[in-house]
C-alpha positions in Angstrom: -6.6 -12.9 10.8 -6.1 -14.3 7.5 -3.3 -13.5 5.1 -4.8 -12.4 1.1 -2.3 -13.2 -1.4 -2.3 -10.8 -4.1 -0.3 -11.1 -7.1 2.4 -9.0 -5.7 2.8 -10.7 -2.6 0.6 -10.5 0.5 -1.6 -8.3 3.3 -2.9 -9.1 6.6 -5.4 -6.8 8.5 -4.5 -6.7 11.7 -7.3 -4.5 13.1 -10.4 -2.7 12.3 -12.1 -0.3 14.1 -15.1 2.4 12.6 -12.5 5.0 11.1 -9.5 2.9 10.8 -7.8 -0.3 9.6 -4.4 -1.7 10.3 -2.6 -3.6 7.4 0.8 -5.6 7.5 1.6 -5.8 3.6 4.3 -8.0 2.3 5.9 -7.2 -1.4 7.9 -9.5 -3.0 11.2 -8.3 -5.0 10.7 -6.3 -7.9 6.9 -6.2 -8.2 4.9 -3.2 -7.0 1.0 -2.6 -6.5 -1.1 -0.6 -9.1 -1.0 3.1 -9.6 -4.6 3.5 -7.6 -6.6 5.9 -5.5 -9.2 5.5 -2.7 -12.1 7.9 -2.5 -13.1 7.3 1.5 -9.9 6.6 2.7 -6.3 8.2 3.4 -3.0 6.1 4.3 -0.3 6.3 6.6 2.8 3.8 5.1 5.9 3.1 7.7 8.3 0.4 6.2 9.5 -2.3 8.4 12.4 -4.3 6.4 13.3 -3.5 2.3 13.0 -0.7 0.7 10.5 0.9 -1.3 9.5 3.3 -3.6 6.7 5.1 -3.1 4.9 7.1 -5.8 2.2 9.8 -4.3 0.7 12.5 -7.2 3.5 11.5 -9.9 6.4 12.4 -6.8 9.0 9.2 -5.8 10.3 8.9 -2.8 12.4 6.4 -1.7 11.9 4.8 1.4 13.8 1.9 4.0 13.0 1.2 7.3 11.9 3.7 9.8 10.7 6.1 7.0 6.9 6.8 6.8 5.0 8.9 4.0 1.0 9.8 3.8 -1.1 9.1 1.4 -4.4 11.7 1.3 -7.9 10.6 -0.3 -7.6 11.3 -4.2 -4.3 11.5 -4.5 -2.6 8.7 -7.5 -0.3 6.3 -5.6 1.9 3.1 -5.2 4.4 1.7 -4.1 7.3 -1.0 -5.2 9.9 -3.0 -3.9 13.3 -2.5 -4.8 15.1 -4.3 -2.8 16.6 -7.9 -2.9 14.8 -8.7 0.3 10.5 -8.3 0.5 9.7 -5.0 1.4 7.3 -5.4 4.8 5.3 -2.3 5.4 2.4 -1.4 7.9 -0.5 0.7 6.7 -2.7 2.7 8.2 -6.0 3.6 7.0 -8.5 6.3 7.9 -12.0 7.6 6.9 -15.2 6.2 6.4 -14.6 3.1 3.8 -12.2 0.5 3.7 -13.7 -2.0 1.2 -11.4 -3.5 -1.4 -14.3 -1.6 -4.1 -12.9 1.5 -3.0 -10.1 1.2 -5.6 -9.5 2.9 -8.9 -6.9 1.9 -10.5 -4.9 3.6 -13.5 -1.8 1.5 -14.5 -1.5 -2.8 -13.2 1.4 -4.7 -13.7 -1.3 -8.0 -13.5 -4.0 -6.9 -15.7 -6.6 -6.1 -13.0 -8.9 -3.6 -13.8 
């Protein structure tokens, strides 16, 4: 499958199945993804290489490789790179939509609504 660049870095999906989707996500030094949620879907992150910060419901957690947080429907998150080296994480998505319209987003470093 095809690589997206995005203006943080880059995700692949990997698989998609009726109730889930597997992403490899790719975030580049010092940039981070919006402060979103998803209404019809939940996510699993586990971090590969770099480290991360995630941000779930206004709580940070920092995160390196082997550590894993959930992320339930609703719930305000993101997640950045602080590390010198991209942060490479695998998500996992369940529930019943995983369209890219299935994002509200409350704060972006890039403008996007």
């Amino acid at each position: 499958m095809t690589e997206s660049p995005r203006p943080w870095g880059r995700y692949k999906v990997l698989e998609t199945e009726e109730r889930f989707q597997l992403k490899k996500l790719v975030v580049e030094p010092g940039l981070r993804l919006s402060l979103q949620s998803h209404e019809y879907r939940a996510e699993h992150w586990f971090v590969i290489s770099g480290t991360a910060l995630a941000e779930i419901d206004g709580v940070q957690n920092i995160l390196g490789p082997g550590d894993s947080v959930d992320v339930k429907a609703g719930s305000k998150h993101r997640i950045s790179c602080t590390s010198l080296e991209p942060l490479v994480f695998i998500e996992v998505q369940t529930g019943s939509s995983f369209d890219e319209d299935d994002i509200v987003r409350y704060e972006d470093d890039f403008g996007r609504g």
